[in-house]
N, C-alpha and C positions, 0 to 999 in steps of 0.2 A: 375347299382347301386351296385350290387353285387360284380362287378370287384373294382370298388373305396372303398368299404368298403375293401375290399380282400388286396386293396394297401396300406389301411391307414393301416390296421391292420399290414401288412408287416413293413411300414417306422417306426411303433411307437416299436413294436417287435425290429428293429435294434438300431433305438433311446435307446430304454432302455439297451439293450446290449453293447452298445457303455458306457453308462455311467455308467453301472455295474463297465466294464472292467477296464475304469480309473480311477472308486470311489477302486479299488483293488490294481491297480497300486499305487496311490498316498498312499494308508494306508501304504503298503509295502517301499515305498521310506522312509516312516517316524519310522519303526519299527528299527532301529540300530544307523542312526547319531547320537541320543541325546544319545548314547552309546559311541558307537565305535569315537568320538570326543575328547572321556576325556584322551585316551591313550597318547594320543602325547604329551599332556598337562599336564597331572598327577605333573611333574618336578615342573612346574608353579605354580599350584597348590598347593603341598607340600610348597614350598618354602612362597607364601602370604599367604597363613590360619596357615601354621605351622602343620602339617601334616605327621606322621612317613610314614614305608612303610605299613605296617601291618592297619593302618585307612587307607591309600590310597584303599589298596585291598579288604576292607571294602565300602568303596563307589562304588568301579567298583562293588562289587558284592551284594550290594544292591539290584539294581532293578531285580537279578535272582533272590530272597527271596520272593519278592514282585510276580514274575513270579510263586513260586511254592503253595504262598497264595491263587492269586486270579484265576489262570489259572481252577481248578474245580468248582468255582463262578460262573467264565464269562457264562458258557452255561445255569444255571441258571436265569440270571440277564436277557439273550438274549429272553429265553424263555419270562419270563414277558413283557418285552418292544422292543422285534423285534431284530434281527441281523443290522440290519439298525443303528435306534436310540442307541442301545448299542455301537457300533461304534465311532457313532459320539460325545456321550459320552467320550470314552475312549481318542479319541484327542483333545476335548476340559481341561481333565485331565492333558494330555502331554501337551501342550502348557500352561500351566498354570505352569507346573514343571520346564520347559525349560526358564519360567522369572522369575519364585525363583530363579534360579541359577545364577543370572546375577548379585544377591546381595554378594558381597565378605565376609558373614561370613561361620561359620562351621553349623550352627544351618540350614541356608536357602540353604545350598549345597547339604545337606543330605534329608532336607526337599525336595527341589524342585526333589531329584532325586531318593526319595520315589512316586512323585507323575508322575513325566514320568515314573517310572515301574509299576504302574498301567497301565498310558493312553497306554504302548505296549503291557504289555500283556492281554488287549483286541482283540488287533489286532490280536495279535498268536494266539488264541484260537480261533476267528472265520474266520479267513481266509480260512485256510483248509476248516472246513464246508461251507461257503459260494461259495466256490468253486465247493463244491462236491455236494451241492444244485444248483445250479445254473449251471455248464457246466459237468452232470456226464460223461460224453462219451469221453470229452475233459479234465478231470482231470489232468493227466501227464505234458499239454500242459498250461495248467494255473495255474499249480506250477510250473513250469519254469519260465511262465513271473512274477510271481512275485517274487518267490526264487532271480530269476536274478536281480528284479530290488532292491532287497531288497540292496544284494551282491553291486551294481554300488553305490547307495548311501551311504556305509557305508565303502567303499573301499574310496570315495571322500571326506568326511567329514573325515577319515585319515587324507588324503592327503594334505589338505586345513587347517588342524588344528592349525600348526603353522606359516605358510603362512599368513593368517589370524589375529592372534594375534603379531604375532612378525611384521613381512612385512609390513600389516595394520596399524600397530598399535591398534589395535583395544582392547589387551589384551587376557587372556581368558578368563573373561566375554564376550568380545562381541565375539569371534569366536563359543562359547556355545550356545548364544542369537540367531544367525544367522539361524541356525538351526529350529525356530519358522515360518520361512518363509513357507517353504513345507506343514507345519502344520495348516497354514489357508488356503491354497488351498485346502487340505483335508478336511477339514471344510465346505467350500463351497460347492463343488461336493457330500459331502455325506447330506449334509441340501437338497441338490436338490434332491439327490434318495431316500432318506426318507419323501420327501414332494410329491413325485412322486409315490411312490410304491402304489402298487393296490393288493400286494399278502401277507401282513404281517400277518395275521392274520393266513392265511392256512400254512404258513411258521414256526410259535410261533407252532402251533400243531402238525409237523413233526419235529420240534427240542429235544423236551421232556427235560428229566432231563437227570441227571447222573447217571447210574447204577452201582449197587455194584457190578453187574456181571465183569465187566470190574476191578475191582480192585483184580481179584478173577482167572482172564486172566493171564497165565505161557507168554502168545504173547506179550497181552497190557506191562508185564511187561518189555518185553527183550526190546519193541520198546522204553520205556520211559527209561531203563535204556542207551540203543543207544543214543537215544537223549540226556540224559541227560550230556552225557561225551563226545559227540562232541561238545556238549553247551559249557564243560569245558576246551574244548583244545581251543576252539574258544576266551572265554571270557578272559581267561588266554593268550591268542596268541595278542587280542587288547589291553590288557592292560600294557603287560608288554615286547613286543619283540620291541619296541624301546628304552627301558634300556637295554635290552639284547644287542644288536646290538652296540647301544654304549658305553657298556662297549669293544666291539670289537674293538672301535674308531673311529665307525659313527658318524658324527654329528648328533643332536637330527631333525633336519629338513631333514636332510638327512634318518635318521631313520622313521622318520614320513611317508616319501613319498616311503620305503620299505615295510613297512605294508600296506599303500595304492597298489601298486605293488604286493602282495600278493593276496588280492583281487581281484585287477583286472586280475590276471591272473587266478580266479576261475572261472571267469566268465561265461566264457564259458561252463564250466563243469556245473557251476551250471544250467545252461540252457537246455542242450542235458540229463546229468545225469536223469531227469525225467521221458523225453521223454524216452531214450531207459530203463528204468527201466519197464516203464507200459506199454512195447511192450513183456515181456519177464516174463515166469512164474513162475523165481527164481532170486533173483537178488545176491546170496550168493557170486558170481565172482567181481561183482559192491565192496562191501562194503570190501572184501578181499583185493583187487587193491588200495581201497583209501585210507585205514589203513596205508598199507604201505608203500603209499605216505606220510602219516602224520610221521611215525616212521624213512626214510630216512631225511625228512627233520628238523627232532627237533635233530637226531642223527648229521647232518652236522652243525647245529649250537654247539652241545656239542662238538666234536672230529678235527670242524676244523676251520682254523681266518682268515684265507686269504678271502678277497674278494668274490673272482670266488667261491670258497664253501659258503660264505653265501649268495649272490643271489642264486646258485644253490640253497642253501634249503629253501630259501625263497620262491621258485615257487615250490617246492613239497611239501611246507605247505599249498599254495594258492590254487594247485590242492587238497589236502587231503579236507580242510575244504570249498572250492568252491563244491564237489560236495557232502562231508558227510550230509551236511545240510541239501540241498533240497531230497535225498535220504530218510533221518529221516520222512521229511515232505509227502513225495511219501508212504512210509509204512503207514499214517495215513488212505490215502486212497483205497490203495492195499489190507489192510490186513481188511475191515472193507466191509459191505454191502448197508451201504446205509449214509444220510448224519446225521442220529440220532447218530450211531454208529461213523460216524468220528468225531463229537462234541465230545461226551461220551469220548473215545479215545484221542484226542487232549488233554482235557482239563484235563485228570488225566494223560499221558504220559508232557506233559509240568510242571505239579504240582509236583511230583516226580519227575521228570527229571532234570528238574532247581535246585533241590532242591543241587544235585553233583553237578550241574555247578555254584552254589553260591560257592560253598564252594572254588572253583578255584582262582578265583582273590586274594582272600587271603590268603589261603592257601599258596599258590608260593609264594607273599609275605612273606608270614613268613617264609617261609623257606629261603630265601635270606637274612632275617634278622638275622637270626640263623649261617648261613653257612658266609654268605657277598661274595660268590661266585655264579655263575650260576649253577655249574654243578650237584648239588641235585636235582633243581627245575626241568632244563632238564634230569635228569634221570629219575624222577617222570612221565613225559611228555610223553615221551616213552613208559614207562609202560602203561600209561593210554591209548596209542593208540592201543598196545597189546590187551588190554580189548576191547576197542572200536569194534577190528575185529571181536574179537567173540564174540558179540551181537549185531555186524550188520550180520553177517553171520547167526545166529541163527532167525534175525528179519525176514533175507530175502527170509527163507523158501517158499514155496507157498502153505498157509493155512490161512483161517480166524478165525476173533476170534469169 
């Protein structure tokens, strides 16, 4: 009797495990398409609503505003009503923003993508700690699988952008729309782990609040100013390097499926990056290496036209920002002791942090409106990857906060 109790308790153990895993995968699959989607399209966009570049980079940089609002919220909100239900909250939010935007005015564009930068940045905020709750030993190893899976979906919802709209015919309303798919399977699987949980309550009491101490952190700060301006090379990199590119004389589809390419050649990185970060008691060499992947390749877009140099920098932008990301996300857990502290952490390093990477998409914008050239915005780019080194170097000291 003892043995079957001993097996069921095992099968229901991996049962629940299993659907942890993919209730984490699937959040993640959905935390960047309803983003990283509008880059390729932006053109389309401008052109049906009537749209300068400067509102353009105002809508990309929307939902980071919305990111640096509610990100010290979320662990709040979690505490009251469970990491689970908060969740599933936050995509039910997303999906609801992702068919505002299906209606072609200016009112329900900005509307609907106020309200998918709520439903993700629920996700961001408790991913991490759900993680760090849930597999502490295996941390490194399950911010990889979903940094990664983050990285494949937001790399293809590029790719497919004007494929989609143009090829399909579909427009880009519906290549937007599409994007709501992923978002009811996430729905599903996470109404079943919240219908299923047996430990939310002991979970709501080891989350706690937000501590002032952490805002008070010289650490917390360098990690959120890291993240915040690889957020900005990133958000700035989807939104606007297929005008970049064809101003070079890409075509826009053509261009579209280079920044999908970028992506996907992070991939990788974004997956190992983790791993050997949380094998290793300083990662100051990591975040040195990736910088200056990010600075050769915004410097080969500035200085050169040929072809063969823009894939060349195209794939040391996709290595810089494939593995600075999940790096950012790896310090949440590295530098902190338990999963109260990674929430605490996540949730005021994304609040500030976002706060510089709103300021990105538009920013560059304006300054291309100002210049009507690239080579400001890419100087600026540059610079900002300079900074990036030295505060990820500074992040990846080995100390906690």
């Amino acid at each position: 009797m003892e043995l079957l109790k001993s097996k069921s308790y095992t099968h229901t153990k991996s049962t629940d495990t299993f659907w942890l895993v993919a209730g984490i995968i699937l959040v993640a699959f959905n935390l960047r398409p309803a983003i990283t989607s509008l880059g390729p399209l932006v053109g389309m966009i401008q052109k049906d609503v009537g749209l300068a570049h400067w509102s353009a980079g105002l809508l990309m940089s929307l939902p980071l505003l919305v990111f640096s609002i509610m990100s010290p919220i979320v662990p709040k909100i979690a505490n009251r009503l469970t990491n689970e239900l908060t969740l599933l909250a936050g995509l039910f939010l997303l999906l609801i923003g992702i068919g505002l935007r299906f209606i072609p005015m200016t009112f329900f564009l900005f509307t609907g993508t106020l309200f998918v930068g709520v439903g993700i940045a629920v996700g961001n905020v408790l991913l991490p700690a759900v993680a760090k709750e849930k597999f502490p030993q295996k941390f490194g190893l399950m911010t990889s699988v979903y940094s990664t899976s983050m990285g494949l979906f937001a790399s293809f919802a590029s790719g497919v952008s004007v494929p989609l709209a143009v090829g399909m015919d579909l427009g880009w309303q519906g290549a937007l729309i599409v994007w709501g798919i992923p978002v009811v399977f996430a729905i599903l699987v996470w109404a079943f782990i919240f219908k299923n949980n047996h430990g939310s309550l002991s979970e709501k009491k080891r989350m706690g609040s937000n501590s002032s101490q952490m805002w008070r952190s010289p650490l917390a700060w360098q990690i959120a100013i890291f993240m915040g301006l690889q957020s900005f090379l990133f958000y700035v990199t989807i939104s606007w390097l297929p005008e970049i590119l064809h101003s070079h004389g890409m075509s826009m589809e053509t261009a579209g499926w280079m920044l999908s390419i970028s992506q996907l050649v992070g991939l990788p990185f974004s997956f190992f990056i983790p791993v050997i970060a949380g094998r290793l008691q300083s990662q100051k060499w990591i975040a040195m290496i990736l910088s200056m992947c990010s600075i050769i390749g915004f410097g080969g877009l500035l200085f050169g036209s040929s072809y063969p140099i823009l894939i060349l920098s195209i794939i040391f932008i996709g290595i810089a920002l494939g593995g600075i990301f999940p790096l950012s996300l790896t310090y949440i857990g590295l530098r902190t002791k338990n999963a109260r502290q990674a929430a605490e952490l996540s949730g005021m390093a994304q609040s500030s942090g976002y706060i510089l990477a709103a300021v990105g998409p538009f920013f560059i914008g304006l300054l291309f409106d100002k210049t009507h050239v690239w080579t400001v915005p890419l100087s600026a780019l540059i610079l900002i990857s300079v900074v990036v080194m030295v505060f990820g170097m500074l992040s990846g000291r080995n100390r906690y906060i």
